[in-house]
Rosetta silent file (secondary structure, phi, psi, omega in degrees, C-alpha in Angstrom):
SEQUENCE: XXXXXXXXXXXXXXXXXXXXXXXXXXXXXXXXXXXXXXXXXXXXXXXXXXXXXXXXXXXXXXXXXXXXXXXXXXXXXXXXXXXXXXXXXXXXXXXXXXXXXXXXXXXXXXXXX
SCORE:     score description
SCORE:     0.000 S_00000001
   1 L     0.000  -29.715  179.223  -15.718   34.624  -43.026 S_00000001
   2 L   -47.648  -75.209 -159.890  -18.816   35.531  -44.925 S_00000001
   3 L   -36.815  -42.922 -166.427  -17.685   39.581  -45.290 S_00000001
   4 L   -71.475   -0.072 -165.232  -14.312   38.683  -46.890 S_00000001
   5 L   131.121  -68.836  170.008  -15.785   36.350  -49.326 S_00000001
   6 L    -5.380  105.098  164.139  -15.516   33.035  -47.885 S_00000001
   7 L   -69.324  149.855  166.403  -17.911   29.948  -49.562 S_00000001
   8 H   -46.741  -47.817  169.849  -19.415   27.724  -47.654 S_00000001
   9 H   -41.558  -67.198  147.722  -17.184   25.038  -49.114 S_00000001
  10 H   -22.327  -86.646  140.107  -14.287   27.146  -48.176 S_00000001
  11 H     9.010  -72.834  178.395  -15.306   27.415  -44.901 S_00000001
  12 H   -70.761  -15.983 -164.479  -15.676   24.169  -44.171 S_00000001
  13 H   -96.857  -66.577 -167.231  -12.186   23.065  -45.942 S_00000001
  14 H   -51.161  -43.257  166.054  -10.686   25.958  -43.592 S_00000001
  15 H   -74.003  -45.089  172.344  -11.909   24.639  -40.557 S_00000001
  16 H   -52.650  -42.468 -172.482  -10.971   20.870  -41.562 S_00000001
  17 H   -83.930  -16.086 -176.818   -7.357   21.957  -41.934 S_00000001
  18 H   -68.680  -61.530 -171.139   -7.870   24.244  -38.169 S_00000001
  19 H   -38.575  -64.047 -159.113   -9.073   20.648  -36.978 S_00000001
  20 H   -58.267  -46.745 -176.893   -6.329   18.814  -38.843 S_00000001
  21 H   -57.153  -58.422 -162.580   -3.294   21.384  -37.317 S_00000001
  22 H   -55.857  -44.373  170.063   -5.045   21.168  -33.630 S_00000001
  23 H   -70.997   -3.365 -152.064   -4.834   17.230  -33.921 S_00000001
  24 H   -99.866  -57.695  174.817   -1.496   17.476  -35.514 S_00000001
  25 L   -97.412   35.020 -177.948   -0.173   19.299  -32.990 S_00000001
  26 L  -128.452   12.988  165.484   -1.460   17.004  -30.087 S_00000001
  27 L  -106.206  135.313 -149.247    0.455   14.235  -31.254 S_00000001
  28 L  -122.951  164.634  169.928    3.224   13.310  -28.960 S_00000001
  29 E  -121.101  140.934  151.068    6.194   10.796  -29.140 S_00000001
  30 E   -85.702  155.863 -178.024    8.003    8.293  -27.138 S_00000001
  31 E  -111.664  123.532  173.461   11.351    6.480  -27.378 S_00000001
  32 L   -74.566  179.276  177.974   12.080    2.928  -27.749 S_00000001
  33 L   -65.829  -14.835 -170.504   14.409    0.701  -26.717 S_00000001
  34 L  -110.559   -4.662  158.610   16.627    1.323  -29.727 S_00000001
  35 L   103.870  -10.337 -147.069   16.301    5.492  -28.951 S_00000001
  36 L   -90.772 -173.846 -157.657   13.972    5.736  -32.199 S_00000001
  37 E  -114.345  133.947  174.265   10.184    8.115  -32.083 S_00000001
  38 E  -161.690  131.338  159.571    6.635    5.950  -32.021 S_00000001
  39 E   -55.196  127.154 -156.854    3.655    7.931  -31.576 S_00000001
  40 L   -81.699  -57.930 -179.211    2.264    7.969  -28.000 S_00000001
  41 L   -77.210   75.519 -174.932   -1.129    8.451  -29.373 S_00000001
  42 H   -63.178  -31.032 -151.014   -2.195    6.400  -32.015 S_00000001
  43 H   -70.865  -38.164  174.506   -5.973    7.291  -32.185 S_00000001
  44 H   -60.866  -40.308  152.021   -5.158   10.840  -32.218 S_00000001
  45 H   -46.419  -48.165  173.284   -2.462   10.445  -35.481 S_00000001
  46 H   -69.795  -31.672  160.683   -5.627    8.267  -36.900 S_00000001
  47 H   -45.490  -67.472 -141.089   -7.833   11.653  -36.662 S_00000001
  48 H   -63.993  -39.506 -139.798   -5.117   13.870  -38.254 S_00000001
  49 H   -85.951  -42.064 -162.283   -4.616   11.411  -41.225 S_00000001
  50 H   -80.477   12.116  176.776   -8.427   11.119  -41.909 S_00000001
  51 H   -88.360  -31.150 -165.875   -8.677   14.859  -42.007 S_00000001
  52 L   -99.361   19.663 -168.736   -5.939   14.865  -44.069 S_00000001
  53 L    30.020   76.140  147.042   -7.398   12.197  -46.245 S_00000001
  54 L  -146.960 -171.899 -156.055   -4.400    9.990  -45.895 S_00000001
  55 L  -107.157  142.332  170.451   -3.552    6.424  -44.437 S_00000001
  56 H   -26.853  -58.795 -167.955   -2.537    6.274  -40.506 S_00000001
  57 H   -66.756  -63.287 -158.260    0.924    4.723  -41.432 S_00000001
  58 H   -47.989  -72.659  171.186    1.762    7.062  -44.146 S_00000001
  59 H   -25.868  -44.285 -171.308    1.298    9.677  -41.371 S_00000001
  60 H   -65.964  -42.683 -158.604    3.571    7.380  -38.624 S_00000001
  61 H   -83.561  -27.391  150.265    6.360    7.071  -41.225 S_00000001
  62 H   -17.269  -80.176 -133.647    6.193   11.273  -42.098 S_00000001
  63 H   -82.531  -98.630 -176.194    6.546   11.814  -38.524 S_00000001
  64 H   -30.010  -47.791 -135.285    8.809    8.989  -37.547 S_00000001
  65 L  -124.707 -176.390  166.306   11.415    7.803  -40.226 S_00000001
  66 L  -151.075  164.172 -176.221   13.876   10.197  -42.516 S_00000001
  67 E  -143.606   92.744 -160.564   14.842    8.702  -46.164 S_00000001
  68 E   -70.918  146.741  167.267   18.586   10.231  -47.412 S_00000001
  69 E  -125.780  155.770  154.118   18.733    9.776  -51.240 S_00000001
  70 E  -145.566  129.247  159.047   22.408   10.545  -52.956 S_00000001
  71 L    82.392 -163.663  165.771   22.292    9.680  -56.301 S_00000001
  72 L   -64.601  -19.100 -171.248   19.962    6.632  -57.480 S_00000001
  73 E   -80.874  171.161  147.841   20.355    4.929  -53.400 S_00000001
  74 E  -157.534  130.204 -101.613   18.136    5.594  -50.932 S_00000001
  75 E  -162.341   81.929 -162.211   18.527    5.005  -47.416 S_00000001
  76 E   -89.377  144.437 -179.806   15.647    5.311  -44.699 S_00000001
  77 L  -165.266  133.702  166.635   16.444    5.600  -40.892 S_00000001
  78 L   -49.413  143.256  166.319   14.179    6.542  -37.655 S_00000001
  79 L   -96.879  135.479  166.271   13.940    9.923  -36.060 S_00000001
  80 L   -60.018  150.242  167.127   14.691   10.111  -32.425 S_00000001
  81 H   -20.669  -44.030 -179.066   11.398   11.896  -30.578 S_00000001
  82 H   -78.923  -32.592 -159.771   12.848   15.608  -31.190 S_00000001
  83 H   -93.230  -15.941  148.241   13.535   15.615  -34.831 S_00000001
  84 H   -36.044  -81.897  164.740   10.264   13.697  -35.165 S_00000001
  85 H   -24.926  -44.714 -159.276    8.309   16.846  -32.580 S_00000001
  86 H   -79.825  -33.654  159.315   10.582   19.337  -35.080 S_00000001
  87 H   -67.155  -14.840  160.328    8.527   17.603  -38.130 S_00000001
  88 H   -44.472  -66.286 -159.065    5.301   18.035  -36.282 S_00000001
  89 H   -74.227  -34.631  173.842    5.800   21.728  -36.291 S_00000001
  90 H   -70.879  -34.712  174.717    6.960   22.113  -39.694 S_00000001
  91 H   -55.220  -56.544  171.227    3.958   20.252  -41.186 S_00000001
  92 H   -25.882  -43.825 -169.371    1.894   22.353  -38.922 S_00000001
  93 H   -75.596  -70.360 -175.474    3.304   25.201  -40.286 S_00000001
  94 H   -46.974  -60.985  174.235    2.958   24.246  -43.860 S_00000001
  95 H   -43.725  -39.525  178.893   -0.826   23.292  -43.721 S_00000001
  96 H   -63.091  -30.979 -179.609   -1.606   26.721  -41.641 S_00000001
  97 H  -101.534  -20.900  148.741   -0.194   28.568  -44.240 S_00000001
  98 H   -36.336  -32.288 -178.590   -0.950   26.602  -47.244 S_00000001
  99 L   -79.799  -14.998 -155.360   -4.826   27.437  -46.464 S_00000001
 100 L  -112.578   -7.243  168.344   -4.186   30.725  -45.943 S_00000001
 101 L   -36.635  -42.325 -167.671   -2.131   31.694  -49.018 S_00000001
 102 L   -98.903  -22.379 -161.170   -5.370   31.912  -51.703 S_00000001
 103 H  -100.798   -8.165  159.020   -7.435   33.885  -48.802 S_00000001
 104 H   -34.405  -55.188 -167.089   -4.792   36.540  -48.406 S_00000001
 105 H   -69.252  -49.137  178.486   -5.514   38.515  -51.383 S_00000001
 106 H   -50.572  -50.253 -178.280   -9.540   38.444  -49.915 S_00000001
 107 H   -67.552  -45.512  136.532   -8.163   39.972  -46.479 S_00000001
 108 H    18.028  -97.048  168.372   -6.480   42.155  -47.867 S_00000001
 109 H   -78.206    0.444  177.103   -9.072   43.843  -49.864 S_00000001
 110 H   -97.676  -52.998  178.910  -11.537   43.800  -47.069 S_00000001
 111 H   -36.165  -69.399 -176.549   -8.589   45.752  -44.540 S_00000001
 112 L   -44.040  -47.961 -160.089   -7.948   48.192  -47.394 S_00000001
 113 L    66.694    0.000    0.000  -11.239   48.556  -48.341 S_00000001
């Protein structure tokens, strides 16, 4: 990471979000009695959120819930276990590529030379 550029600080914020995806995507769900998605794993969901500086729940209800707005209402309902799993992957997705967005332009110019 050094040749391209890479700060330590960098570095370590690059690896925090590698951490944060790999716990992210090791969180699994179960179905209740009412068909709705709860996290199998809490303690692992309490890693991702403190990587992710953010509160456990905030994470459960991401994952878990969907919230329709039309207009001024708005109107929250549970995700069954897949479309919960299908929000997994998209977050995943977003964080992996959010980090890597500003370090592009460095890789780049080290390929080209």
């Amino acid at each position: 990471m050094t040749s391209v550029g890479i700060t330590d600080s960098e570095r370590k914020e690059i690896l925090k979000i590698v951490a944060a995806v790999l716990y992210l995507g090791n969180i699994t769900f179960t179905e209740d009695d009412k068909e709705q998605a709860q996290v199998a794993d809490t303690e692992t969901m309490s890693w991702f959120a403190h990587l992710i500086q953010c509160e456990p729940a905030s994470v459960k209800q991401a994952l878990c819930s969907r919230t329709i707005s039309s207009g001024s209402k708005r109107a929250s309902t549970y995700a069954c276990p897949q479309n919960a799993a299908g929000v997994r992957l998209s977050l995943s997705l977003s964080l992996s590529l959010s980090e890597c967005s500003p370090m592009s332009s460095r890789f780049e110019y080290v390929i080209d030379g």
